[in-house]
C-alpha positions as CSV (number, residue, x, y, z in Angstrom):
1,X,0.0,0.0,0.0
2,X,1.5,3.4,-0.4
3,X,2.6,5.2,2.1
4,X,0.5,8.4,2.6
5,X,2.6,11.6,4.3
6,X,0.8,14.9,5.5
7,X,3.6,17.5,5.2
8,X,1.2,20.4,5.2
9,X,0.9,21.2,8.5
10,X,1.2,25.1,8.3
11,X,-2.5,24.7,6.1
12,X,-3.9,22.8,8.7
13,X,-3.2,19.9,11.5
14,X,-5.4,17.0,12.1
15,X,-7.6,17.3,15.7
16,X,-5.5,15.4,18.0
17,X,-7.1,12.9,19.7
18,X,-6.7,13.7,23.3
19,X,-8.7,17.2,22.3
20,X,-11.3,14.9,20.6
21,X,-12.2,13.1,23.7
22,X,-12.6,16.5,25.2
23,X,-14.4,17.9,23.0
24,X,-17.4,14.4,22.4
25,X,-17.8,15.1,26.4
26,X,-18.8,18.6,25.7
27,X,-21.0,17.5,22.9
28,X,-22.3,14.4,24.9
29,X,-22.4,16.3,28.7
30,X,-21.8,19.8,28.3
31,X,-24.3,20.8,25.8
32,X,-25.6,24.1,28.3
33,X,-25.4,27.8,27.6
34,X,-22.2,29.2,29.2
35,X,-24.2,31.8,29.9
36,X,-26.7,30.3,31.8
37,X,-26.9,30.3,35.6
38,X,-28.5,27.3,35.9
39,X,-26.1,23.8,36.4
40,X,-25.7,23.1,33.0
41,X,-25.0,26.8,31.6
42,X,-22.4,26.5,34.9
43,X,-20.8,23.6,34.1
44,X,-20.0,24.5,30.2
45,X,-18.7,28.1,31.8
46,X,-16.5,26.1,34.0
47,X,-15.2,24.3,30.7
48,X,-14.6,27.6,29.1
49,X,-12.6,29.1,32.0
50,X,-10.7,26.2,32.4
51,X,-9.8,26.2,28.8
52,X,-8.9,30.2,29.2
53,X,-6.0,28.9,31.8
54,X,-4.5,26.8,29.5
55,X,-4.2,29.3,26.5
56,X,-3.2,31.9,28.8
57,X,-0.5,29.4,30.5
58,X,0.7,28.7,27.1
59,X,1.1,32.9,26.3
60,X,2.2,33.4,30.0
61,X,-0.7,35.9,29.9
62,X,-3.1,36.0,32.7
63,X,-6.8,34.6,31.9
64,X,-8.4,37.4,31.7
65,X,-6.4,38.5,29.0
66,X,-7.5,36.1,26.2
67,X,-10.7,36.4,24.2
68,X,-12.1,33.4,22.3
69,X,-12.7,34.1,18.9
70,X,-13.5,31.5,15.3
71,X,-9.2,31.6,14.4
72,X,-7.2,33.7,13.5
73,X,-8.4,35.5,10.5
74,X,-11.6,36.6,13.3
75,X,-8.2,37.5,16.2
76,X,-6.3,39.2,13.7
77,X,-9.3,41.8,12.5
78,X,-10.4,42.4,16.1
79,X,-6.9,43.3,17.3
80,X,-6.5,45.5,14.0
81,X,-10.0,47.1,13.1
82,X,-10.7,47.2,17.3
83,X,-7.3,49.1,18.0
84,X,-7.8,51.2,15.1
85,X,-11.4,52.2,15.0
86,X,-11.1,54.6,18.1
87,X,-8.5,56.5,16.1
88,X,-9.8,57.4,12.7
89,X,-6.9,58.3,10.7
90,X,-4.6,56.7,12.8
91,X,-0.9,55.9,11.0
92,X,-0.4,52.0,10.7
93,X,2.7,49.9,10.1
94,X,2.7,46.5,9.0
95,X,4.9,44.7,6.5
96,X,5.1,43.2,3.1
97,X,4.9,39.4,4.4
98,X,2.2,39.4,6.4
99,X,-0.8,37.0,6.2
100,X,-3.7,38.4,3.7
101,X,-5.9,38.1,7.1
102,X,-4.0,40.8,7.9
103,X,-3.2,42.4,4.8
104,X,-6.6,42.4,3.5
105,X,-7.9,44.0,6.7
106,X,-4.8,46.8,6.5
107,X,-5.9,47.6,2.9
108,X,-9.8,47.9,4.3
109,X,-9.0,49.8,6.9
110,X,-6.7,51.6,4.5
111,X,-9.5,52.6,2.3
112,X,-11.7,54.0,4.8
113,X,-8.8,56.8,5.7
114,X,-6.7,55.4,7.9
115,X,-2.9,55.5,6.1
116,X,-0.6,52.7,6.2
117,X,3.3,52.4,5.7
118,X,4.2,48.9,4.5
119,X,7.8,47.8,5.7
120,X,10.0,46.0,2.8
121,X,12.2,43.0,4.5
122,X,15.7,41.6,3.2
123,X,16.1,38.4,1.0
124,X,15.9,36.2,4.1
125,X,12.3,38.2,4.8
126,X,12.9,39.8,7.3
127,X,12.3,43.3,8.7
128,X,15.1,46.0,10.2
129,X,13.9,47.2,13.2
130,X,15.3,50.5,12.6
131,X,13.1,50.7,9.2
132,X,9.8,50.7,11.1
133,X,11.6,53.2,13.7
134,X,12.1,55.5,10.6
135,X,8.8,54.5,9.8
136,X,7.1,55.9,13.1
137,X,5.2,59.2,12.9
138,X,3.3,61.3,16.0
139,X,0.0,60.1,14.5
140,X,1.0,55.8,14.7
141,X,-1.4,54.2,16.5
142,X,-0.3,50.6,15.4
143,X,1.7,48.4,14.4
144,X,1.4,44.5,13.2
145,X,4.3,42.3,12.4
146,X,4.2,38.5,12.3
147,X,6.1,36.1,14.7
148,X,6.9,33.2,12.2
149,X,5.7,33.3,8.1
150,X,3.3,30.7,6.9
151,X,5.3,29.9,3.6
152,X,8.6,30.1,4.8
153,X,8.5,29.8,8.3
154,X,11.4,32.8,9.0
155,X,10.9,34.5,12.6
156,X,11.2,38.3,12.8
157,X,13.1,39.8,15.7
158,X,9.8,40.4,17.8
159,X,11.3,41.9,21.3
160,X,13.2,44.8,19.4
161,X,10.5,45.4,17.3
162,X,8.8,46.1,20.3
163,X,11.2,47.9,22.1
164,X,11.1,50.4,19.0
165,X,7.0,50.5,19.2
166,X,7.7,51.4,23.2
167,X,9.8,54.1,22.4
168,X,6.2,55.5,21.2
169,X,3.4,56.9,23.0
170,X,0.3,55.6,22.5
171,X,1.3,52.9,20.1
172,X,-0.7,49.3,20.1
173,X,1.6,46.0,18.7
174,X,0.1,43.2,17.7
175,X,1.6,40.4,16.5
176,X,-0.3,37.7,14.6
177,X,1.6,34.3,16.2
178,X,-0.6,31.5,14.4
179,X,2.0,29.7,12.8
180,X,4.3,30.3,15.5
181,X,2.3,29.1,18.7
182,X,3.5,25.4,19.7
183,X,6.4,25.6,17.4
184,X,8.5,27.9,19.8
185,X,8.0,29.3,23.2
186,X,5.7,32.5,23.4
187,X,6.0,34.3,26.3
188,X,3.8,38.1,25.9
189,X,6.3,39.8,28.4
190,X,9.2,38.5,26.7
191,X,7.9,39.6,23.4
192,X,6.5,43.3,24.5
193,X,3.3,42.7,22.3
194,X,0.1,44.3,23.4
195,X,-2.3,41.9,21.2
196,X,-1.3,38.1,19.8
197,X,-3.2,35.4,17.6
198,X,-3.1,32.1,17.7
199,X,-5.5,29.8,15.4
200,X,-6.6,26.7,16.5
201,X,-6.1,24.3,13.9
202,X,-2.4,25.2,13.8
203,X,-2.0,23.4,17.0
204,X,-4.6,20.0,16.8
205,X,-7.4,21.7,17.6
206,X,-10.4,21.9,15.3
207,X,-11.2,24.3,13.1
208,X,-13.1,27.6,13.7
209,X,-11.4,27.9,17.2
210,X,-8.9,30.8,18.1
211,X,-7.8,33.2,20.5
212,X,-6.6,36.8,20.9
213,X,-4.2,37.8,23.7
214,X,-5.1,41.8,24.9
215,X,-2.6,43.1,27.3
216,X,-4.6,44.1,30.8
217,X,-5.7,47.9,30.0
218,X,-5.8,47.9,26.1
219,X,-9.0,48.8,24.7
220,X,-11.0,47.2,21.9
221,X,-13.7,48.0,19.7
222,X,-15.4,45.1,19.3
223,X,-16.1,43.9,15.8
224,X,-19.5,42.1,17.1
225,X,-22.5,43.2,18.9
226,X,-24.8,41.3,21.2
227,X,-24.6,40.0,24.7
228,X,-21.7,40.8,27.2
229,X,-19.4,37.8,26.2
230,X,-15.5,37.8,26.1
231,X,-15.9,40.9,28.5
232,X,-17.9,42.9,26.2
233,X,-15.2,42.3,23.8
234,X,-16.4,39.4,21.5
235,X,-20.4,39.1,21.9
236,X,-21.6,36.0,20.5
237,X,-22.8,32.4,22.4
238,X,-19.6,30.5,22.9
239,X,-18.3,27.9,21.0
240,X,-17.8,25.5,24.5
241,X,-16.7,22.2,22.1
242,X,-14.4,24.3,20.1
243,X,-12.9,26.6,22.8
244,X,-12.4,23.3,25.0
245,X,-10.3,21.6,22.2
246,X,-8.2,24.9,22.1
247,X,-7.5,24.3,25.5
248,X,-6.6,21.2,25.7
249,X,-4.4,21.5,22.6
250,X,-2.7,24.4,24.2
251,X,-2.0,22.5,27.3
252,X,-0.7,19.2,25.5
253,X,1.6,22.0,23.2
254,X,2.4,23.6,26.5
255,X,4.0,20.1,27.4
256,X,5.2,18.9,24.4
257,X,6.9,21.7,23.1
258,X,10.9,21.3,24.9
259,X,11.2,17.8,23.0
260,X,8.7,18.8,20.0
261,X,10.6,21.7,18.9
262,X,14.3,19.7,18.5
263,X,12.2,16.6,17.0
264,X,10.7,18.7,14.3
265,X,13.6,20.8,13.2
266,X,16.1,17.3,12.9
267,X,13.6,16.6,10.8
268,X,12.9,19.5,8.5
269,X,16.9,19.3,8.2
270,X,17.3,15.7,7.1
271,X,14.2,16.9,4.3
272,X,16.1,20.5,3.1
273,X,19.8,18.5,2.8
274,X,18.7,15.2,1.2
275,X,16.7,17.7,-1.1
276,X,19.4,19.9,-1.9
277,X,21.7,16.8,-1.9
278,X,19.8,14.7,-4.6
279,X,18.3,17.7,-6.5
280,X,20.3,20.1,-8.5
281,X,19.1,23.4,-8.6
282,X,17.6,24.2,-5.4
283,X,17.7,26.5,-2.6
284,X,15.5,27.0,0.6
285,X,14.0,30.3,0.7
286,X,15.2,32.5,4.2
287,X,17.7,29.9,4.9
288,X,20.1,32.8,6.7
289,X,17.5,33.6,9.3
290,X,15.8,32.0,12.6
291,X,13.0,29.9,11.2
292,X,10.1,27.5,13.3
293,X,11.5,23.9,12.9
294,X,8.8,22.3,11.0
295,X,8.5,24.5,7.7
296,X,10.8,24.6,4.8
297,X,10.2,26.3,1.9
298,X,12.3,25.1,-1.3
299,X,12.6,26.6,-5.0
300,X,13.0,24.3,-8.1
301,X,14.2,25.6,-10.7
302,X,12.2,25.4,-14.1
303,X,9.7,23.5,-12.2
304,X,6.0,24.8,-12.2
305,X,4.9,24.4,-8.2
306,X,1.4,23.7,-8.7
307,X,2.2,20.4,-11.2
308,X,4.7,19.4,-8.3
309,X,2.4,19.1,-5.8
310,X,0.2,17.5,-7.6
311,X,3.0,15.0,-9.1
312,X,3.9,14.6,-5.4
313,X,0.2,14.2,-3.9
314,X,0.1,10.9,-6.6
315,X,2.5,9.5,-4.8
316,X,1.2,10.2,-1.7
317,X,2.9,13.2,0.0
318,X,0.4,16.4,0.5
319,X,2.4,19.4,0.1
320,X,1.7,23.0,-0.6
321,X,3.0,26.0,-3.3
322,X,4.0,28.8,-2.6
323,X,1.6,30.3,-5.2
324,X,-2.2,30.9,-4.3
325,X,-4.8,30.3,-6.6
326,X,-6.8,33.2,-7.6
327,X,-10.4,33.6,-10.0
328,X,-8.4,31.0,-12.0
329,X,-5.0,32.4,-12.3
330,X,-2.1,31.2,-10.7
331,X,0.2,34.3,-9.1
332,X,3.2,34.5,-7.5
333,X,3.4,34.8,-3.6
334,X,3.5,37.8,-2.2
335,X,6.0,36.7,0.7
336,X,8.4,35.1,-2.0
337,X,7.9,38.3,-4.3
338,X,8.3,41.1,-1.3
339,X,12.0,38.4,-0.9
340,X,13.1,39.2,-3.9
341,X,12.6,36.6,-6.2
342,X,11.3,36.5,-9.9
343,X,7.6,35.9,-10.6
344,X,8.9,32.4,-12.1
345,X,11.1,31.7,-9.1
346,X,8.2,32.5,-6.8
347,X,5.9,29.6,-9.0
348,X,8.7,27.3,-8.3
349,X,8.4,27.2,-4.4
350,X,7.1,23.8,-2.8
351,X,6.2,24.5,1.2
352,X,6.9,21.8,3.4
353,X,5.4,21.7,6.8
354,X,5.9,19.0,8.9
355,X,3.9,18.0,12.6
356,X,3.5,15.7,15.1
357,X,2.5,12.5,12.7
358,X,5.9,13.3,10.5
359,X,8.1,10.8,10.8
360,X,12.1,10.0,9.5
361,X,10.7,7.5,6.8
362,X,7.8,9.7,5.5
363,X,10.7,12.0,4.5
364,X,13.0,9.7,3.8
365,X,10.3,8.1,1.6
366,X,9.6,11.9,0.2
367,X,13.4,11.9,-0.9
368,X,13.2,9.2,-2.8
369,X,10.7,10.3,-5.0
370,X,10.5,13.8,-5.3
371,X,14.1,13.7,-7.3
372,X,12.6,11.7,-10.0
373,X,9.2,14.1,-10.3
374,X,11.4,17.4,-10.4
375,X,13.3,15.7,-13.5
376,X,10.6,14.9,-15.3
377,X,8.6,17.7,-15.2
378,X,11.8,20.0,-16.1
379,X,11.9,17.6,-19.4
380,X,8.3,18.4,-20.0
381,X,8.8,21.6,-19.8
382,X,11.9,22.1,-21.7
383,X,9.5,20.2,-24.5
384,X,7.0,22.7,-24.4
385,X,9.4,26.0,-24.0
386,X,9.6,28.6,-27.0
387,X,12.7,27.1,-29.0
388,X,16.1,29.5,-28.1
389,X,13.6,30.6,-25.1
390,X,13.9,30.7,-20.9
391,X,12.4,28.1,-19.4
């Protein structure tokens, strides 16, 4: 039978089963209103809370800091649109690499009036602290840098970015953590961040579950109206199944993590140099800086991503591009792009994310065939390429 290999973790992770169990005795036994005051509203709010502890222990926030939302597409617009709305015409910073949840909410907000400077970041993607200190004006009222990209996993130096954003009064940082949380440690005092997101199907949770970290005394405009949930700050009946399996995947992470972290990246090693070893022209985009230990992102040259992935996924290994699919047209990443790299060079990026199912012979099983797929679609393509023309 062939062997089947999930290596695209940063997309998604499969609900661990531990967080299943605790979520069937929500849905079996803890089916009340947290809201309600009789014993079964009570008993689903004491599942909430107790899942609040575990995120927050995870953050080394305090409970009362962290607001349940659906992910973090629903985190990263409340920390953004609820900062900001209080200050129209506010100045915002964010960057070039950033997730479209929070690019696509910049550009909204940007619409409506409130201006935006977008940071550029080196080759390795990363951004110069003393760019967004230049970039800093009396009228900033935000800024929102990543802790770890979702295509190429590179970390940007978080506590000096927000040593600079202290040197300035009045101005929020948030820092949207999704595919950083149970990869590396997050501490909010060590990073200096006044808002964080983390998603909950990053981490074995199920999908539709997140959570956003608000520093004790920040205010937020919520983005919902309704009832007095999430301290007025997320109204809305709670999601008790979904905010449960948060918890108790933050609490296994929590755990996990000091032998996780060294597992994963041993891994993602033995994948980039048998890769680089057995396949000739390739290179793994922000090799030179501090990455999370499960993602690699490689380029093969001449090599269309899209027909890779799919060349790979028939013999078993789900992968992702670095290209998105968009009303029918392939284009080039942003990230990859905003790097440096050509539009083709950009379509030639494979993301590979690996988790807590990844294993020495799924990659070792990975490098056996990916070699022979590269080759033979460069030949294909060669074929098909105007004669005397660049592939």
């Amino acid at each position: 039978m062939m062997l089947r290999a999930y290596m695209d973790h940063n997309a998604s992770t499969p609900v661990r089963p531990e967080v299943l169990t605790a979520m069937l005795e929500v849905y079996q036994d803890g089916f009340g209103n947290a809201s309600s005051i009789h014993r079964a509203g009570q008993g689903a709010r004491g599942r909430v809370e107790q899942a609040r502890v575990y995120v927050a222990s995870l953050l080394n926030a305090s409970p009362n800091e962290i607001v349940f939302t659906s992910g973090g597409t629903e985190s990263n617009n409340l920390a953004i649109a609820g900062t900001l709305a209080p200050h129209p015409g506010g100045h915002v910073i964010t960057s070039t690499v950033e997730h479209s949840s929070v690019l696509h909410t910049i550009r909204e907000m940007e619409s409506r009036g409130w201006p935006v400077t977008y940071l550029n970041v080196s080759t390795e993607g990363v951004v110069d602290p003393e760019e967004l200190r230049r970039a800093l004006r009396p009228e900033t009222r935000l800024v929102t840098i990543m802790v770890a990209n979702n295509e190429t996993g590179v970390l940007q130096r978080i506590p000096e970015l927000a040593a600079v954003v202290k040197s300035a009064p009045g101005v929020r940082f948030h820092v949207d953590a999704v595919q950083a949380a149970a990869k590396i440690p997050l501490d909010v005092q060590q990073l200096g961040c006044d808002l964080l997101s983390i998603s909950g199907h990053k981490i074995g949770a199920p999908q539709g579950s997140g959570a956003l970290y608000v520093r004790r005394g920040v205010r937020l405009q919520p983005l919902l109206y309704g009832g007095h949930h999430e301290r007025d700050r997320r109204a809305g009946t709670e999601n008790v199944a979904g905010i449960v399996g948060l918890g108790e995947a933050a609490r296994l992470a929590q755990l996990e993590l000091p032998a996780e972290g060294p597992h994963l990246a041993a891994l993602r090693d033995r994948l980039e140099q048998g890769m680089l070893a057995a396949v000739p022209e390739t290179r793994v985009s922000g090799a030179g800086a501090p990455r999370v230990p499960n993602t690699t992102n490689i380029r093969f040259h001449g090599v269309e991503g899209e027909a890779l992935v799919i060349a790979l996924d028939l013999q078993g290994f789900c992968v992702s591009t670095g290209a998105a699919c968009s009303s029918g047209a392939i284009e080039p990443s942003h990230v990859l792009t905003a790097m440096g790299m050509s539009f083709s060079d950009a379509r030639s990026c494979l993301r590979f994310s690996l988790g807590k199912s990844s294993s020495e012979a799924e990659v070792d099983a990975l490098l056996q065939v990916a070699p022979e797929a590269v080759t033979r679609l460069r030949a294909l393509a060669g074929a098909f390429a105007p004669q005397g023309g660049r592939l």
